[in-house]
FISE-208663 format. One record per residue: residue in three letters; x, y, z of N, C-alpha, C, O, CB in turn. Coordinates in steps of 0.001 Angstrom, whole numbers, plus 500000, padded with zeros to 6 digits. Glycine has a CB too. Example, Ala and Ser with C-alpha at 12.3 -4.5 7.8 and 13.67 -1.06 7.14 Angstrom:
BEGIN
ala513190494310507800512300495500507800513200496700507800514236496681508465511308495527509046ser512850497750507080513670498940507140512900500030507870513409501138508039514084499402505725
end
This chain:
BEGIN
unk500846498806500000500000500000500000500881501242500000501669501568500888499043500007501225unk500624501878498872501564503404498720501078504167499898499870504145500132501246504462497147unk502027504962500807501564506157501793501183507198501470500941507136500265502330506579502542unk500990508109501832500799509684501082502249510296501453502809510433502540499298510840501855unk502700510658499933504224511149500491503971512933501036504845513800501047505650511030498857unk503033513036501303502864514798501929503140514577503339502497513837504083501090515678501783unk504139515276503638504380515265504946503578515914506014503602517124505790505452515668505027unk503096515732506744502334516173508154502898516630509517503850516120510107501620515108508567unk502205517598509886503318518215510800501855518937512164500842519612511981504634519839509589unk502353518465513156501282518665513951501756520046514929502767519845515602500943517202514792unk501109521431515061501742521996515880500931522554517404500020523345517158502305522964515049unk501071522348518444500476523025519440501002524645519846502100525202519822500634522088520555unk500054524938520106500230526742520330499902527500518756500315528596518376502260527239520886unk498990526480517977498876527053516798498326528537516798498642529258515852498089526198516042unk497842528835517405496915530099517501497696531643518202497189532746518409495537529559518587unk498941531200518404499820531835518886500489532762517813500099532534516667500615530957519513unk501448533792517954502030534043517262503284533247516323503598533731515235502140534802517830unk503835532224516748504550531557516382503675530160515751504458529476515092505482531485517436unk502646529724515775502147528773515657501468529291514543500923528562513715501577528230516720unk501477530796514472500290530996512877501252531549511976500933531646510791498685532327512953unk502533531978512407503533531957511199503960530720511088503823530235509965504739532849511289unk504583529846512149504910528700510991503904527334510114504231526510509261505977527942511739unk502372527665510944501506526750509769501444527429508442501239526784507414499876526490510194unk501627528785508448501773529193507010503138529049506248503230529000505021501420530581506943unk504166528989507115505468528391506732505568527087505829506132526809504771506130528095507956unk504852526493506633504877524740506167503425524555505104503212523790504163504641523435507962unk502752525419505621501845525074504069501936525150502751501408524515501839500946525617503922unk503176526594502820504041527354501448504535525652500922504172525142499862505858528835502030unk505350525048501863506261523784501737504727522618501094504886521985500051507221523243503763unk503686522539501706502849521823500858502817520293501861502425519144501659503565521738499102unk503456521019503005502690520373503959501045519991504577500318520984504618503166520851504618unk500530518934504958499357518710505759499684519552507048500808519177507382499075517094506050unk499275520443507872499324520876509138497664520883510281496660521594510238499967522377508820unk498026519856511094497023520243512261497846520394513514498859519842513943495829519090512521unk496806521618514066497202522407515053496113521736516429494934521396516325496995524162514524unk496886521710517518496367520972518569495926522273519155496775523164519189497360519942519432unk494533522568519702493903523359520289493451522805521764493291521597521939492920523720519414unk493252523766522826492316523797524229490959523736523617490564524426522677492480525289525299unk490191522682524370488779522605524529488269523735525749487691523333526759488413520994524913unk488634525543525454488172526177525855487218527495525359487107527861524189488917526181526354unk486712527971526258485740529083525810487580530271525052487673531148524193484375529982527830unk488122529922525531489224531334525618489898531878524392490341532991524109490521531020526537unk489809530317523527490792530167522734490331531078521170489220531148520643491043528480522647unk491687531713520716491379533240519998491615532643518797492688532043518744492396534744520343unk491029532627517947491614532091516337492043533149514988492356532968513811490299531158515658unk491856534374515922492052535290515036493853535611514080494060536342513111491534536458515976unk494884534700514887495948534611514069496007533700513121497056533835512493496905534494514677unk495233532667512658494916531709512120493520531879511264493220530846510665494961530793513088unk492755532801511117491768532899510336491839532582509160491234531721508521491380533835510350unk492853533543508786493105533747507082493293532096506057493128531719504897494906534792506933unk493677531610507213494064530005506926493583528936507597494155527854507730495349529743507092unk492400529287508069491763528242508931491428526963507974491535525858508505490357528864509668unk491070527018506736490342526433505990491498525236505776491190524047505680489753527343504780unk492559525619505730493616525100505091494229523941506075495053523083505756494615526267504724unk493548524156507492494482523167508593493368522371509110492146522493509014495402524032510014unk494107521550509665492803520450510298493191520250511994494165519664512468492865518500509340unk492166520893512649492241521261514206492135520167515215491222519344515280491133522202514570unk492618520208515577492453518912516807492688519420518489493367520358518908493868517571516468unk491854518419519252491625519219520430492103518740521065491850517545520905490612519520520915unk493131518978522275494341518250523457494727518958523967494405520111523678495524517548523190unk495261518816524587495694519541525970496790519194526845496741518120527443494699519476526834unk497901520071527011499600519606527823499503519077528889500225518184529334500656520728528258unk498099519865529667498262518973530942497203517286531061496747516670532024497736520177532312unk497176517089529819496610516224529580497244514626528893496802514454527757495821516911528971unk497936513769529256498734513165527955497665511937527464497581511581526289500524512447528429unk497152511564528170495771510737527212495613511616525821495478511041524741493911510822528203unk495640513019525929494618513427525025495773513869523854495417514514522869493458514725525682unk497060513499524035497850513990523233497740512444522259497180512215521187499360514605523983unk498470511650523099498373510349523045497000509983521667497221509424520593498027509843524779unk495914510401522065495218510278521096494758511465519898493773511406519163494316509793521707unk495753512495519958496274513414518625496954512762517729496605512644516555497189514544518913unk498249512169518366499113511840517547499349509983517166500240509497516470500288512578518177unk498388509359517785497503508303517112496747508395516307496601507377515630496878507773517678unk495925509553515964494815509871514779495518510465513632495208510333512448493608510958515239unk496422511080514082496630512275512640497882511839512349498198512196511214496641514206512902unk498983511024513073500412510552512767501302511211512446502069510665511653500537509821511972unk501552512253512755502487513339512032503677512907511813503909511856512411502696514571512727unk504661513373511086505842513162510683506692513989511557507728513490511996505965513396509308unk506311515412511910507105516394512843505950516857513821504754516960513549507873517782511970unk506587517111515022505952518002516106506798518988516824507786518905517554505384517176517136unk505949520100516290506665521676517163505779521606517934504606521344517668506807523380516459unk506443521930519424505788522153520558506490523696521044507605524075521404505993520796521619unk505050524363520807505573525695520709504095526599521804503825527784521999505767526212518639unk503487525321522265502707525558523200503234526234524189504434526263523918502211524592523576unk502996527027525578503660527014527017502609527997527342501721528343526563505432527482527286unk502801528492528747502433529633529591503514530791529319504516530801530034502391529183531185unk503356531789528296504918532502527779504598533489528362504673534169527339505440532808526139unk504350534082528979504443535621529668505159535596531018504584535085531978502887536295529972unk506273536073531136507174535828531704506633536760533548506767536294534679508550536332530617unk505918538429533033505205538637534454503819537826535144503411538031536287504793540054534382unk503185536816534109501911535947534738502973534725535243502553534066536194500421535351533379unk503965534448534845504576533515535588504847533736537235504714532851538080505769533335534893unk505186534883537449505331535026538585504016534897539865504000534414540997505933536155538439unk502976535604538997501634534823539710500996533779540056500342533529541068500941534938539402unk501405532749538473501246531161538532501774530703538205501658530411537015500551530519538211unk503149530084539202504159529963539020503896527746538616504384526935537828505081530826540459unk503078527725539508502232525972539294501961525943538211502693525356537414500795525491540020unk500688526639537776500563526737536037501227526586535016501007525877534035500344527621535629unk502358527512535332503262527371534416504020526425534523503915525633533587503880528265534273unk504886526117535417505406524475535147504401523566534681504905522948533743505941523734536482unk503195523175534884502205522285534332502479521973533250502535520865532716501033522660534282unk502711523239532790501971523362530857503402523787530624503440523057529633500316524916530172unk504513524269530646505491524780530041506835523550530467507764523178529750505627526453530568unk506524523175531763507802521931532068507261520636531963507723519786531202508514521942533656unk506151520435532814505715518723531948505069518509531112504814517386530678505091517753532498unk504548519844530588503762519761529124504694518734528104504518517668527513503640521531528329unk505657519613528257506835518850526931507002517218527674506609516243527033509006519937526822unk507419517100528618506870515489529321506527514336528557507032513338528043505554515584530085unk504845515243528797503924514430528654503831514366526696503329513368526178502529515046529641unk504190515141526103503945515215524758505255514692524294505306514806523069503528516632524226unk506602514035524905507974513353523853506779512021524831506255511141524148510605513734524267unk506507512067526354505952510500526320504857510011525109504795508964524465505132510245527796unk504286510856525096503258510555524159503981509947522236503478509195521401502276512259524175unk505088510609522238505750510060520677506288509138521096506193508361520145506807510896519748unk507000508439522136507728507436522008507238506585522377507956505592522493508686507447522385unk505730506439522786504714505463522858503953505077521501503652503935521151503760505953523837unk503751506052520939503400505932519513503461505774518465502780505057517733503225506216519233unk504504506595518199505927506569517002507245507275517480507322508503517444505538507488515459unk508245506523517912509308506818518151510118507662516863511139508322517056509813505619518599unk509708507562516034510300508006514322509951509217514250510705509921513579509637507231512879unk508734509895514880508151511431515222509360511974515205510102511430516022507289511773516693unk510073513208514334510812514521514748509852515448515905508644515610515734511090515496513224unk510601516014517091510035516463517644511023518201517726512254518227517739509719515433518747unk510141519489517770511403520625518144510417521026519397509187521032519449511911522190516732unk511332521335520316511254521922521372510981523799521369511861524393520746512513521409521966unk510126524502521852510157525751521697511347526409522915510880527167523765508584526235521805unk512997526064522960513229527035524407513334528109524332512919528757523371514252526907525184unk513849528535525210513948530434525409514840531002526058515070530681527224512869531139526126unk515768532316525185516638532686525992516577533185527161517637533568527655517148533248525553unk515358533319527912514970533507529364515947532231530322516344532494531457513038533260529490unk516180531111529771516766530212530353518247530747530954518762530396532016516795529116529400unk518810531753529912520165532327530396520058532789531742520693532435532735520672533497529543unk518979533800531590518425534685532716519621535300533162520035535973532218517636533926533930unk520534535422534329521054535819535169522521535630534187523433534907534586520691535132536574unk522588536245533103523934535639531951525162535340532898525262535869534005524569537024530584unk526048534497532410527277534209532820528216534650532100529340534817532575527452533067532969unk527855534982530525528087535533529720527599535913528610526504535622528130528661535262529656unk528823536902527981527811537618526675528836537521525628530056537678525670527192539476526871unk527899537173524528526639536494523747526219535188524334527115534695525020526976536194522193unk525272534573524278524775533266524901525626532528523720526349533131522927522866532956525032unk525460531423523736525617530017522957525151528692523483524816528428524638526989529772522734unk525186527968522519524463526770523247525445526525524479524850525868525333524276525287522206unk526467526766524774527009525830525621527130526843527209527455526363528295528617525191524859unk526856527973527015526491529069528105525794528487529275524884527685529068525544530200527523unk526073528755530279525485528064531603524064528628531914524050529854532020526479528357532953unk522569527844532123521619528606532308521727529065533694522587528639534463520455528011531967unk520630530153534081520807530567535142518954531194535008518882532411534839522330531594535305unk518183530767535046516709531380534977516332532493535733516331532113536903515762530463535350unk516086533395535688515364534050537210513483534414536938512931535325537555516397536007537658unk512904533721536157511650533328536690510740531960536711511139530853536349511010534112536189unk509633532226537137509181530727537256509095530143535554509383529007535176507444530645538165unk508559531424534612508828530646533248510245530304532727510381529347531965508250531435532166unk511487531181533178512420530648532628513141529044533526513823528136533050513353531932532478unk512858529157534293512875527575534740512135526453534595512490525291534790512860527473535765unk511103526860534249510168525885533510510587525287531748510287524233531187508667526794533480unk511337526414531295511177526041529889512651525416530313512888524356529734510893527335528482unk513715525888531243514968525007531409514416523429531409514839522630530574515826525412532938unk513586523112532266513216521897532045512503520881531367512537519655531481513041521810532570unk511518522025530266511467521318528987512437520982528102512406520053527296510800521848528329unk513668522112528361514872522142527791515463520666527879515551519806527003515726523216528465unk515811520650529116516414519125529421515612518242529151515994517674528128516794518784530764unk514280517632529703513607517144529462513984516053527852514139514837527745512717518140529660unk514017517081526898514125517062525428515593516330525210515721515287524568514018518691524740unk516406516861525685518109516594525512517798514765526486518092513633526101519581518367526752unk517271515119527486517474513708527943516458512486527364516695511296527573517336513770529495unk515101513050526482514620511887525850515425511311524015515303510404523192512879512348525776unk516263512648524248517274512278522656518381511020523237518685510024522581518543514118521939unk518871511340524593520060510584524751519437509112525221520099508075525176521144511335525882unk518109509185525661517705508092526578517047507007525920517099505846526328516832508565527619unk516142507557524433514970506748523655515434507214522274514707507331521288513191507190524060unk517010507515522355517252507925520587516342508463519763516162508161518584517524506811519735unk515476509676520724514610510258519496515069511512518435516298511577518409513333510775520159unk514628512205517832514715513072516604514408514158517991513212514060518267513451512829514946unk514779514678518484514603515619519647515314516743519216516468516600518811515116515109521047unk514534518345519264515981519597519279514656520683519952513445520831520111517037520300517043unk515997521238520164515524522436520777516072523404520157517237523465519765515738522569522110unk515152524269520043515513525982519304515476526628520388514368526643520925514378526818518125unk516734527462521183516405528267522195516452529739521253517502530062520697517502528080523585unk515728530228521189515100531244520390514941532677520964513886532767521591513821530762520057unk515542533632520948515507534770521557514439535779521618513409535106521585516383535249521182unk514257536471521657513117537485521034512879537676520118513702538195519363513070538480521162unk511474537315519668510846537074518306509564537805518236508946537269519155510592535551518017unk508927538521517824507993540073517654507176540079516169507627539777515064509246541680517624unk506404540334516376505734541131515071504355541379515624503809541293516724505653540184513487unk503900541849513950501943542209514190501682541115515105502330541502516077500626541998512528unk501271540229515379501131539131515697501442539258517408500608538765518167502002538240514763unk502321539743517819502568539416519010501463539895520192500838540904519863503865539909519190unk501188539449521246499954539476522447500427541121522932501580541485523164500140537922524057unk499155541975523004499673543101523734499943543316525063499674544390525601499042543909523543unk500606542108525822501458542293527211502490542190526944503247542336527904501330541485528307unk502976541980525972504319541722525717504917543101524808504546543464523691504418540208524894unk506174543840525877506660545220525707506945545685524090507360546838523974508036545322526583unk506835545212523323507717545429521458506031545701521579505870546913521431508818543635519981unk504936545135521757503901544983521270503093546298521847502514547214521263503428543608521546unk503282546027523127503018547451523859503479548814523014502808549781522657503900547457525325unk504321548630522908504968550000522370504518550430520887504452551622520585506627549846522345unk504197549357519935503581549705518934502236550006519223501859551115518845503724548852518044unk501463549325519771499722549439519517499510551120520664498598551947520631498522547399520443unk500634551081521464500432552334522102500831554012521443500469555095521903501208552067523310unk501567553776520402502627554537519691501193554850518609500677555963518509504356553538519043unk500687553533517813499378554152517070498301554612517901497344555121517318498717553155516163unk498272554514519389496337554871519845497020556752519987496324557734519728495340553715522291unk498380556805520417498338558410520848498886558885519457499540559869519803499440558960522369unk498997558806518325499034558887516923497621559160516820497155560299516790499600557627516109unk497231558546516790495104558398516806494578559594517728493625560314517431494271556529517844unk495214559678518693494110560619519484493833560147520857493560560773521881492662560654518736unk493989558724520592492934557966521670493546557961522935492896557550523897492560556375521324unk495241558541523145495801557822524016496632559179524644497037559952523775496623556462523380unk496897559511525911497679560905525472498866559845526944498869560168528132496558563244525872unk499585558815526432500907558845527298500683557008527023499731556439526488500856559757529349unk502005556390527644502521555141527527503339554860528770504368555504528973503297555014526277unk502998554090529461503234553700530933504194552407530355503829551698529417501608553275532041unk505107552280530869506763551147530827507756551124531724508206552084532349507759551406529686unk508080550025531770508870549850532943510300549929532721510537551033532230508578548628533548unk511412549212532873512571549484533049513582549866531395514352549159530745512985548211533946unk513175551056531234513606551323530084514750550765529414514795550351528256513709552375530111unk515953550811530535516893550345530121517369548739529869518494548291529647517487550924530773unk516198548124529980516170546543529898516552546069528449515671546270527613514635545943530275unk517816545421527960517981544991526795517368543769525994516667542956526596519035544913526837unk517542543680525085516956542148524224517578542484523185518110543492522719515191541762523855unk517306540852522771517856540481520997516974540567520653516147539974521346518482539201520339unk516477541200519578514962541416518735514965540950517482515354541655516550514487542898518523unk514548539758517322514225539521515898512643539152515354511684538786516035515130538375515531unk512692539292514459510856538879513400511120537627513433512172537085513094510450539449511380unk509650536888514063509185535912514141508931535363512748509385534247512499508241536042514934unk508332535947511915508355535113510387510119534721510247510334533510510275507694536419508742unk510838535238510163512293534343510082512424533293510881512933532234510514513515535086510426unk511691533652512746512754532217513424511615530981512783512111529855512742512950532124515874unk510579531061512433510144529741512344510568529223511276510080528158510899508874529564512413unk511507529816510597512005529034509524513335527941510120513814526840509850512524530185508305unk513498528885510932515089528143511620514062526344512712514492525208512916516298530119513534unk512745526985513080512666525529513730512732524481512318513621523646512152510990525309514759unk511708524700511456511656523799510464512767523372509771512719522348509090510910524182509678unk514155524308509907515326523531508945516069522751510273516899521913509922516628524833507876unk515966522842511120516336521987512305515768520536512433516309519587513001515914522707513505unk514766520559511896513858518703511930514459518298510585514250517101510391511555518567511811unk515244518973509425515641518405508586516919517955508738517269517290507763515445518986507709unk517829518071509665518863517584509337518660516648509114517551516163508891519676517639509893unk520535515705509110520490513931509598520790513880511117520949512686511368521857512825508742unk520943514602512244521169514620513809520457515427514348520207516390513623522412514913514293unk519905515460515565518820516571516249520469516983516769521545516394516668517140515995517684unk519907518738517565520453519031518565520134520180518853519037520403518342521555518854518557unk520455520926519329520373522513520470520619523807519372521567523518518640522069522604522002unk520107524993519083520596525721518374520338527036518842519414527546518208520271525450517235unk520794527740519681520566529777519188519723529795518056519993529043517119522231530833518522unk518723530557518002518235531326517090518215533084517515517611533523518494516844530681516834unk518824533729516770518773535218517350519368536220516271519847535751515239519697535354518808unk519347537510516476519971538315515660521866538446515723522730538609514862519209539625516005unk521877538271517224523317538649517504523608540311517948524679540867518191524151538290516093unk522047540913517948522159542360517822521133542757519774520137542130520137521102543018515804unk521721543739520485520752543924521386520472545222521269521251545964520670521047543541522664unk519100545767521933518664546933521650518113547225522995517815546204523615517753547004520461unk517905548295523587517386548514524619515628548725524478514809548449523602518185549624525122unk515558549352525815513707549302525720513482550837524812512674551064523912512665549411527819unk514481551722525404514391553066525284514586553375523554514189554376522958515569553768526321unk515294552233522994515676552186521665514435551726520660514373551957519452516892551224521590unk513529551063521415512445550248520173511572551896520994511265552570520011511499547743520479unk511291552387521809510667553458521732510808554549521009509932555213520455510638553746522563unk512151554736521044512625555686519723512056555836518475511349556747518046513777555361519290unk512529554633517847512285554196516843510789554334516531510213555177515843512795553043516841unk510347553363517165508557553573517303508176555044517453507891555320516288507846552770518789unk508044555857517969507616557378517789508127557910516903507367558482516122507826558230518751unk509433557957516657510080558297515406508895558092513776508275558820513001511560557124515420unk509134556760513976507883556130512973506599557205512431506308557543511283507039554835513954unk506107557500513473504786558630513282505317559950513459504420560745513179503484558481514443unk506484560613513836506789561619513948506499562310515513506283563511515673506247562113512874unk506530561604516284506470561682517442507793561818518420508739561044518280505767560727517637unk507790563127519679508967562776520442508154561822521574507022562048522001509882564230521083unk509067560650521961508618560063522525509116560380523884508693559556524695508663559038522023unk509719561111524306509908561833525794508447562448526490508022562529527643511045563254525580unk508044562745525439506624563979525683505481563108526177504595563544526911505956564905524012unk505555561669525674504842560394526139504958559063526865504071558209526875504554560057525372unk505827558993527312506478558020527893506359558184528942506404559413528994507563557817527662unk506185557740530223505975557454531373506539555806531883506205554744531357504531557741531454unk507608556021533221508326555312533883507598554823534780507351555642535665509308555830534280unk506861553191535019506368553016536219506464552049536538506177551143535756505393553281536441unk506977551725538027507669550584538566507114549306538911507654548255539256508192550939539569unk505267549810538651504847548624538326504697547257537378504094546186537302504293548894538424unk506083548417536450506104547105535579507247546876535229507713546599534123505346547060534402unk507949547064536740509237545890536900509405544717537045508829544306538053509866545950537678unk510015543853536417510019542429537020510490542276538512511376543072538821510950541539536166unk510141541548539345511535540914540623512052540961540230512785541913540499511936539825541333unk512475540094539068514254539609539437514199539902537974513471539210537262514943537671540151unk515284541380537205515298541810535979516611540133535415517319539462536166515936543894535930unk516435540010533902517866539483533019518335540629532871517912541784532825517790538683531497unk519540539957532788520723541199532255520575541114530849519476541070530297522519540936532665unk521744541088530218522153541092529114522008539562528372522789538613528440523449541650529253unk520079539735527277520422538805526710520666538824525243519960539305524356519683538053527045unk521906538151525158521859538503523227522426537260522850523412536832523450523000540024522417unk521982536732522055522473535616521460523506535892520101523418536761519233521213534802521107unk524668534627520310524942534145518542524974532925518515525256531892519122526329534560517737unk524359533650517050523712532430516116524614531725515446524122530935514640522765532861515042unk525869531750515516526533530973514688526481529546514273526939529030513253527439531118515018unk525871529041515204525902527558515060524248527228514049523669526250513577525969526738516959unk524081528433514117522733528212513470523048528586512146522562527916511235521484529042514071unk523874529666511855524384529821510818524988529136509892524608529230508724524844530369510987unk525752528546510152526920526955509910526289525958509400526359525400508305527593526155511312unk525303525704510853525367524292510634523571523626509967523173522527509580525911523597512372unk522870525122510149521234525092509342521237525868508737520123526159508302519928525234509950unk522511526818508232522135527832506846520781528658507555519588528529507278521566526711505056unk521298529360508355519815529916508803520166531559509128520955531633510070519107528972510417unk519926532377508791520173533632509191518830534700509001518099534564508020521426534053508385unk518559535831510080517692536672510324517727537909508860518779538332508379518073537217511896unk516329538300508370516277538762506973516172539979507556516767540949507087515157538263505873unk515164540081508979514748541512508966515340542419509778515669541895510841513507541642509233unk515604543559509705516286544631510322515490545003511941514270545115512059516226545970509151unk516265545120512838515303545863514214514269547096514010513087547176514345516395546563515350unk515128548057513330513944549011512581513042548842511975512012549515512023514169549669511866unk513329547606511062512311547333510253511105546660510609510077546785509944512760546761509395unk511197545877511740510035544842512525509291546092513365508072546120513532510856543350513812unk510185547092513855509511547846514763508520548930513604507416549347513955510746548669515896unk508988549196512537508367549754511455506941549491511564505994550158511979508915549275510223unk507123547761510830506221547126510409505222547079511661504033547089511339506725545888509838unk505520547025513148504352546387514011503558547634514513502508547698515152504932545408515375unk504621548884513887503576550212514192502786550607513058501789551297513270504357551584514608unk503121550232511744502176550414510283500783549660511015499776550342511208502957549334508494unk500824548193511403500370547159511439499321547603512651498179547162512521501419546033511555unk499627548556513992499200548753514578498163550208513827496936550173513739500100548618515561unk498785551037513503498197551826512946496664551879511832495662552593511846499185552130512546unk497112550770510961496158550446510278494985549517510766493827549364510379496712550025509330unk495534549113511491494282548434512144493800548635513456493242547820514190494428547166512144unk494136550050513703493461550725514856492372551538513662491141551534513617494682551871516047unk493061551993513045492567553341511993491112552487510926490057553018510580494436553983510583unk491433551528510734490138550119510139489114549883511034488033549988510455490773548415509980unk488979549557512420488535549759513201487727550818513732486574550651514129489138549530513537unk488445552094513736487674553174513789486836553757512932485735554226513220488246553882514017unk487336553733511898486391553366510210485018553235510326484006553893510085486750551814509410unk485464551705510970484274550713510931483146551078511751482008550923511306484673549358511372unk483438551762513431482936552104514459481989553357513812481050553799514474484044552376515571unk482272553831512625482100555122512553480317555127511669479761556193511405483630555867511648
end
């Protein structure tokens, strides 16, 4: 009996920002893609609309492994990105249980679930340079010592391992992308790149007269999320799994994507900006910036878009679809 040679690729956190750029990633490729969804009232499909038609949804859940167990018995995928978690690094500190649930034995319960099923499953791990946390040094690399300082960056340390120890233990297709800061239209508005655009268009608009932020001087590696999901997908192709940086190699401060962003509309952003300490973390990262070299080398993988240019794009992006909206209201 001939198989279907279209490859299938199952992703959780589809509805995410990273989960609705790379099902459109892999569909370009002419992939089958179903996306594992919550059987909840909560769940937003609006990053996935445009292409809903195109994927086939399935319902499971991390803290669940029966229900994975019977995802990846029905639909058989060839690859699984697990790009699911609890990612907001200040709700971690509130639910700090939660988040290990779903962000440290999530991944668990979902490599138990492939090597009960099909051990032959490629699996990529979503990590995060939050794992550095407390740097030991600068630039990260894979071989940099973690040091977490919140409940999510210790959680994803242990999906981290988790992953490395079901490659060495059950010889699976196992990797992890520890992936730095990744942004666009797309991204949730608690998260600061995102803040700063959708806030940069409401006082552009009218609607907004100031922008409340916390530790200005807090750095990151900033790159566009449409590039890193290319780097998970050339990672399940090698012939060996393993660990890779994904990042620009470039850091920017907070005070710098604000710039830029007001700049954008012609705005001084001194005149709007507001410092407030409620939206300090406990325990700040220092300095995180990754290189990518090994990603470079050894997956031909390198970042297309410029820091200006993502911050460009997520204030056009904000703009126009504040300004569509109001349109519409009208």
């Amino acid at each position: 009996m001939a198989m279907s040679s279209t490859k299938r690729a199952l992703i959780t956190g589809i509805t995410g920002q990273d989960g609705s750029y790379l099902a459109e990633f892999l569909l370009g490729l002419g992939y089958e893609v179903i996306g594992m969804v919550r059987r909840s009232s909560t769940v937003n499909f609006e990053r996935i609309a445009h292409i809903q038609d195109e994927l086939t949804l399935a319902s499971g859940d991390l803290l669940d492994e029966g229900s994975m167990i019977g995802v990846i018995a029905e639909h058989r995928p060839h690859e699984v990105y697990n790009l699911a978690a609890q990612s907001f690094v200040q709700t971690s500190f509130g639910q700090p249980v939660l988040t290990g649930d779903v962000t440290a034995l999530g991944v668990t319960r979902l490599l138990e679930a492939i090597r009960v099923v099909d051990p032959d499953i490629r699996f990529y791990q979503a990590s995060s340079s939050e794992m550095f946390g407390k740097v030991v040094e600068v630039p990260q690399t894979e071989l940099t010592p973690f040091y977490p300082r919140s409940p999510y960056g210790v959680a994803k340390l242990y999906g981290h391992w988790i992953t490395v120890n079901y490659r060495e233990s059950y010889d699976l297709f196992a990797t992890s992308g520890i992936l730095f800061n990744h942004e666009s239209p797309r991204r949730g508005l608690e998260f600061v790149t995102r803040k700063v655009s959708h806030g940069v268009a409401q006082i552009k608009l009218g609607r907004a007269t100031e922008l409340r932020l916390g530790n200005l001087d807090a750095q990151r590696d900033w790159g566009f999320a449409g590039d890193y999901v290319e780097a998970m997908w050339k990672m399940l192709q090698l012939d060996e799994p393993g660990d890779f940086v994904v990042s620009t190699g470039e850091t920017h401060a907070v005070r710098e994507l604000v710039e830029v962003a007001f700049s954008r509309v012609g705005l001084d952003w001194e005149q709007y900006v507001k410092v407030d300490e409620k939206f300090y973390r406990p325990a700040e990262v220092d300095l995180l910036i990754g290189n990518p070299e090994r990603a470079r080398s050894v997956i031909g993988w390198e970042p297309k878009t410029s820091f200006t240019d993502l911050v460009h794009m997520m204030v056009d992006a904000d703009l126009e679809q504040l300004s569509r909206a109001e349109h519409r209201s009208r």
